[in-house]
Each structure stands twice: as structure tokens, then as C-alpha cells.
N, C-alpha and C positions, 0 to 999 in steps of 0.2 A: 294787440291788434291796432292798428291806424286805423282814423277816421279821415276819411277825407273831402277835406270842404264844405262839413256840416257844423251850425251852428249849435250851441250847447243846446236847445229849447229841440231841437230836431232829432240831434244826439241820442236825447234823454226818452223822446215820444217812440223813435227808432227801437230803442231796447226793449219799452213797453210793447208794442206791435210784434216785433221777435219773439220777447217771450211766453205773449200768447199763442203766435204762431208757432212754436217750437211747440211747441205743449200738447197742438192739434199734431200737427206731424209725428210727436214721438209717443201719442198715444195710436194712432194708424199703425206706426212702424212695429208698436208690440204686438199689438191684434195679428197684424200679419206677421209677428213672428211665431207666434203662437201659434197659426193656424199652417204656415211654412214647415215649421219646425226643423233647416237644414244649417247646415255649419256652411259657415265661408271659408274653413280652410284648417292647416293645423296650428297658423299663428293666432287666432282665437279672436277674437273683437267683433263679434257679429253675427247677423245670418243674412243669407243671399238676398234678402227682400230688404235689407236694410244699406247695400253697396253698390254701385255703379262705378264698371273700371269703366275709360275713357281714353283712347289713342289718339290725336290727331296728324296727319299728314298731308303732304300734297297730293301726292298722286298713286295708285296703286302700279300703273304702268311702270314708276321707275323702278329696275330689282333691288335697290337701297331699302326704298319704304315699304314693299311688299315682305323681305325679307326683316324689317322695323316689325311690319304688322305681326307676321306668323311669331315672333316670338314675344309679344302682346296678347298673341288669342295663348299660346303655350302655357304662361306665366297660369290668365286669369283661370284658366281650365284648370289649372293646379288647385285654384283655392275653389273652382265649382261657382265662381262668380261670373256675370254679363258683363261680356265685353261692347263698349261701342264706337267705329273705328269712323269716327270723322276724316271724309276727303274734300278737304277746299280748292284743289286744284290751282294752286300758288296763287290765289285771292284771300286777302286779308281781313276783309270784310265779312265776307262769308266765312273764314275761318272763328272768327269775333261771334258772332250770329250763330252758328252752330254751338260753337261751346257756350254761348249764355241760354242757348235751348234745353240743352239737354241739364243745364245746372237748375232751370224754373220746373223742372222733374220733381223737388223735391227729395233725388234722393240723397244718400251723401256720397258726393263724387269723388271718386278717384283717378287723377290725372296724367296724362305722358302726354307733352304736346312736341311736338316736331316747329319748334315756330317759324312761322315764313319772314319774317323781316323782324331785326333788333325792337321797332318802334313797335311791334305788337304786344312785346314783353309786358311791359305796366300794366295793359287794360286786362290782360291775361289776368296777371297775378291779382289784381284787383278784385273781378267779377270773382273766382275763383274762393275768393277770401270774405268776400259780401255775403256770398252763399252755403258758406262752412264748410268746402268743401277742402279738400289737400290736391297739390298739384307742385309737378316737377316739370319745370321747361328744360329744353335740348338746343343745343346747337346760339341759338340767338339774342342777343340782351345787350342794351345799352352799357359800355363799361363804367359808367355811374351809378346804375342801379343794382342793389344788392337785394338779395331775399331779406334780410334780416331789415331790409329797409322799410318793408311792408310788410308781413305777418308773418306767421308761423304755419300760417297756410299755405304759403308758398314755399314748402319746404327746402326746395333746393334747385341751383340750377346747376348743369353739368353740359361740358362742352368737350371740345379734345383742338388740345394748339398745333392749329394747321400751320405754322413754321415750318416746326420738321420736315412734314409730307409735303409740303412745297418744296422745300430745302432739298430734301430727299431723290425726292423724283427727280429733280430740273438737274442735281447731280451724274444721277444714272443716266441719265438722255445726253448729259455732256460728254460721258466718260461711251458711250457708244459713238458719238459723234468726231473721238478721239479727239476731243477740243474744240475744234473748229467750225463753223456753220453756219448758216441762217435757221431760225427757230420761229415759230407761230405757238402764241398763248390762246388759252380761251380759259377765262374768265366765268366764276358764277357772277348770283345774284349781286349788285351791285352792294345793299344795304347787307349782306351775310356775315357775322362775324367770321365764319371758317373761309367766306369766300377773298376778303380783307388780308388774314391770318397767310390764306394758300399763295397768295399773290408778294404778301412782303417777303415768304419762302424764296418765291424762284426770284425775286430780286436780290435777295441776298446771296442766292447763286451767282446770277448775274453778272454779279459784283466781283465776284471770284472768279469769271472765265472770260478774260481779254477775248480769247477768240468767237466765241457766240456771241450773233448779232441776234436780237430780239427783232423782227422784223415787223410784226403786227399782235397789239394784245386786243381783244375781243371779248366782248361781257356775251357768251352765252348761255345766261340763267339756267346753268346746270343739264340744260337740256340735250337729248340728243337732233332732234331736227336741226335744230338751229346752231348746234354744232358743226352737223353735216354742211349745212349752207353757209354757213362763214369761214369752212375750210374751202369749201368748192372755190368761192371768192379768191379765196386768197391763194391756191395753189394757181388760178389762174391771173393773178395780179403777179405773183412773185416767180413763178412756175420754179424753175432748176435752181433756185437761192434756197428753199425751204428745203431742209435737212431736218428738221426733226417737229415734231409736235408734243407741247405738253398742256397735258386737259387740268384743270382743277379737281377732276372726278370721274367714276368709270362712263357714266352716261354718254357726258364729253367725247370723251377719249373713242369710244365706238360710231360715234359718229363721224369723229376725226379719222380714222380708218377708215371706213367705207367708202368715203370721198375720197380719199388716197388710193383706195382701191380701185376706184370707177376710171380716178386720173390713171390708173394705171404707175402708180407709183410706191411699188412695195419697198425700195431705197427708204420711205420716210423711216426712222423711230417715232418711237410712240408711247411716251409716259402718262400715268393718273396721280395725281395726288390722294385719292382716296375711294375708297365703297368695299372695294375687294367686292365685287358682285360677280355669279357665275360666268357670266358669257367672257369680261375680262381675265378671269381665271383659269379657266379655256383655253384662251386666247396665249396667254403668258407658259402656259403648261405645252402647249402644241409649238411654239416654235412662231407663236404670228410678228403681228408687227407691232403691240403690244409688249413692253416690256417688264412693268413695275407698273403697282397698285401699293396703297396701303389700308390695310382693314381695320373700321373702328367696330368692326363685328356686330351687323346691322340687328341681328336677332336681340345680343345682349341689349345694343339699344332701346330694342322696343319697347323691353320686360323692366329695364332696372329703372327708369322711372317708376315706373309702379310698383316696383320693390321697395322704393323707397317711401315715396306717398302710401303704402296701405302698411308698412310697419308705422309713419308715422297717425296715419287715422285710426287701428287700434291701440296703439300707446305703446309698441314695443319700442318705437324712439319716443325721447323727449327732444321736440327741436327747439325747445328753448334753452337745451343743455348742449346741443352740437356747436361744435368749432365752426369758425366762419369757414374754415377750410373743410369741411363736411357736409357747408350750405352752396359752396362753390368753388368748384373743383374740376381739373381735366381727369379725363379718364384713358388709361392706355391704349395706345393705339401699337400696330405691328406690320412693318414692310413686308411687303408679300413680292418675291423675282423668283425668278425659275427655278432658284435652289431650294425653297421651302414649297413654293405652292400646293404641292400636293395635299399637303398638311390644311388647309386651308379651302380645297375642295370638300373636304371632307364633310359632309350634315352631324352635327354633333348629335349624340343621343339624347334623346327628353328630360332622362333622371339627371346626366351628368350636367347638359346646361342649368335646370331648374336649382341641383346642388349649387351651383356658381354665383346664386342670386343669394343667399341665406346672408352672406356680407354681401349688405351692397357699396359698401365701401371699400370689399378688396381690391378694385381697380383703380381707386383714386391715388393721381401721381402727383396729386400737389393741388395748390390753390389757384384759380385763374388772376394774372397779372395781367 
């Protein structure tokens, strides 16, 4: 484990202060096991008085993170452990703030955090590793910093390369557009590695179709309002030039609809690069204006974080033994268009997802570059 920024003399007083403290805490934690007496699960390392799982996200309104959560609360109910689903509401701060609240618990926490900007990454893994806790970041992180750069506690980060599904989508919107057209982007979070990722995609589309004109690209932070309202803008800046829209995401992408819809302009296309959330699936399956989504299958997301933090905090991994490509790593993703969709409406069963989680490295497609 790093130390960071402490003098040897502070170091040293540090580990003494720990390991009385540790001492008090894990003579509490047996008392209450003792008096508990329940099992955390059938991978074994504990009892429910001595684990705290921990989700965090922005917002439950997006169906991305609601559907992150439910297969979060799925997972932790498997093992008969406390869930506790931090919402920062895309604030950084208070994201920070809550996870070092719930880590001054004392208990030993088990992590999935949804992170809101790359730069939160560090203080993340830090606090998390100060406190002895395990924790798997999602989606966000400086491409300089590695887990393996800061402990073992930070077991892993895992994302999925929004290329493709940029690449992807902005393809399908072309090949409707039969080539040719004026096009509006929108744009997430500025600082998001997947929002970075989805945007170098449809440029490299771009790139490849002489006749799409990019017309206006727009950062709207994933959201649907402010999707809505920077289509509105722009249908009416551009009116009869805008042939097609593609969102970085489903949130997007229905906002970008509905304003198409009010213009009275059901001629637009209408691509996501990612969520596969119901109402887009719907949308894609009925014949709307909606055409392509791609699913990083928001449930698994929720769960294999802490698939993978709670085999590392009772010892079924060793992360001092894992490949860097096991500490950081994309995970499969899958285009969803009218010929599959149904497949993908589908609510998968509880045993069969929860089976899907025992490797949590069966979906790892390689190492993030």
C-alpha cells in the first residue's frame, strides 16, 4: 500500500494509532459476530455485521443508474448483505463527502462507484484504501493512473471503449441517411472518459462519410432536459438541414426525439451510442425514430463491481496476483437495432444473472489503452 505525503516520524505514529485502533474495531466486530451469528454469503469471509456494500451514482431518475442500482441491491441480497446506494446528483463533492461518510462507519466497505469526472478517480481510491476498505471504479479515471499505482484496495477499474458505439451508431444514422445530410451531436460530460471515447467514435465516422455535414456538436452532460433544449435550438437554427441526430446516450437521444417530435419532425433519424435503457428499446422495437442503442447491460454494471471488491475482501482473489489486464480492463458491450432488440427487452432472471457474476472476469475483452 502507498503512503502518501507522510513523513517517516508520522508514518510510523500512523500504524501505531491503526493498530490500536484496529484492535478496538475487531474486537466490536467479533462481539457482534458472535451475538449476529449470520453468514454474508456462500463465498464465505464474514458475517453481515462485519460488511457494507456501497453503490454510488448520480442520479436514480436516469434508467441507466436505476437499472446500475437494481442489480446492486440483486447482487448484495444474494450474499444477505447492506446495501448503501449513494446519489450525488452529478456533484463531485458531495460525491467525495458521502463516500468518506459512510467509510468513517468503521465498517469494511465494499465498493461500486459510478464516478462523475476522471479527476475524482485518485481521492476515490485513496480515502477508500486509508480506510481498508476494497472498491472498483466505473466508467472514469485519468489515463495515467492505474490501480496498481495505489493499492490493492483499489482493486480494479473497469470501463467499456466507447469507439465502437460512437463508431457504430454514427454509422447506422449514415447508412439511414443513405450518406448524405446535415447531422447534430450531443455530447456528454465534458471531463467523461466514455464521453471523450463516444465523440472520437462518431469522428471517425465522420471521417469516412464525405457527405454528412456535422452541423452543431453540443456537450449535454448526458442529460435528457438539456438535450431536449439544445435540440429545440438547434432544429430551429438549422430547421430543414438537420437529417439526423446522434446522442452519446439513451438519456440524450429521447430528449433529442421529443423535440423532433414537438418540431413536428418525425423525417429526423435518431441514434444512441449507449444505455440500452427501456423506453429507447421500445422506441427501437416499435418502429420510432430511434434507431440503434448499444447495451453495456446496466444491471451487470451495478453487481460486478462488487463481484469483484467482495471476492477481493474475503480473499477469493488475490489482487496482488492479478494481471494488470484484470485490474483494468473493458468490458463487452453489444449493439442493440431492430433485429435483436427483443432479446434485450427481455428482464433477465435473478439465478441466471447472479450465475453471470461467479467470473467476474468473464466479460473482460482486453486491457484499457
Amino acid at each position: 500500500m502507498k503512503t502518501f505525503g507522510l513523513n517517516a516520524t508520522r508514518r510510523a505514529s500512523s500504524r501505531r494509532l491503526f493498530a490500536l485502533g484496529a484492535a478496538g474495531v475487531l474486537c466490536s466486530a467479533l462481539a457482534a459476530c458472535s451475538a449476529a451469528g449470520s453468514s454474508a454469503g456462500s463465498d464465505g469471509g464474514g458475517s453481515g455485521s462485519d460488511f457494507q456494500m456501497v453503490t454510488a451514482v448520480r442520479s436514480l431518475s436516469n434508467p441507466y443508474e436505476a437499472q446500475w442500482v437494481q442489480g446492486a441491491k440483486w447482487y448484495a441480497e444474494s450474499l444477505h448483505l447492506p446495501l448503501k446506494t449513494i446519489v450525488y446528483n452529478g456533484d463531485s463533492q458531495k460525491e467525495l463527502s458521502d463516500i468518506n461518510a459512510v467509510l468513517a462507519t468503521g465498517k469494511k466497505v465494499i465498493m461500486d462507484i459510478n464516478v462523475n469526472a476522471s479527476a475524482d478517480t485518485q481521492a476515490i481510491a485513496r480515502a477508500v484504501t486509508n480506510a481498508g476498505g476494497y472498491v472498483v471504479t466505473e466508467w472514469n479515471s485519468p489515463s495515467s493512473l492505474h490501480p496498481w499505482d495505489v493499492s490493492d484496495h483499489w482493486v480494479a477499474h473497469v470501463s467499456y471503449n466507447g469507439v465502437p458505439g460512437g463508431e457504430s451508431a454514427a454509422k447506422i444514422l449514415f447508412k439511414a441517411l443513405g450518406g448524405n445530410g446535415g447531422i447534430i451531436a450531443l455530447q456528454g460530460i465534458a471531463d467523461n472518459t466514455p464521453a471523450i471515447q463516444r465523440k472520437a467514435g462518431l469522428e471517425k465516422a465522420l471521417a469516412q462519410a464525405p457527405g454528412i455535414k456535422l452541423l452543431s456538436s453540443q456537450i449535454a452532460n448526458w442529460d435528457q432536459t438539456t438535450a431536449y433544449n439544445d435540440t429545440k435550438t438547434l432544429l430551429t437554427k438549422y430547421g430543414s438541414q438537420v437529417k439526423g441526430i446522434w446522442a452519446a446516450n439513451d438519456d440524450m437521444a429521447v430528449g433529442a426525439e421529443r423535440a423532433a417530435d414537438q418540431a413536428n419532425r418525425k423525417d429526423i433519424e435518431i441514434v444512441s451510442a449507449s444505455d440500452a435503457t427501456p423506453q429507447v428499446l421500445k422506441d427501437i422495437a416499435s418502429g420510432g425514430q430511434i434507431l440503434a442503442t448499444y447495451s453495456t447491460d446496466a444491471r451487470y454494471d451495478g453487481a460486478i463491481g462488487l463481484a469483484i471488491a467482495y471476492q477481493a475482501a474475503t480473499g477469493k482473489i488475490d489482487v496482488s496476483k492479478l494481471s494488470h489486464s484484470k485490474r483494468e480492463f473493458y468490458i463487452k458491450e453489444f449493439p442493440v437495432t431492430a433485429a435483436n432488440v427483443k432479446k434485450f427487452l427481455a428482464t433477465p432472471s435473478k439465478s441466471v444473472f447472479l450465475q453471470g457474476l461467479q467470473d467476474p472476469f468473464a466479460r473482460n475483452v482486453g486491457p484499457i489503452s
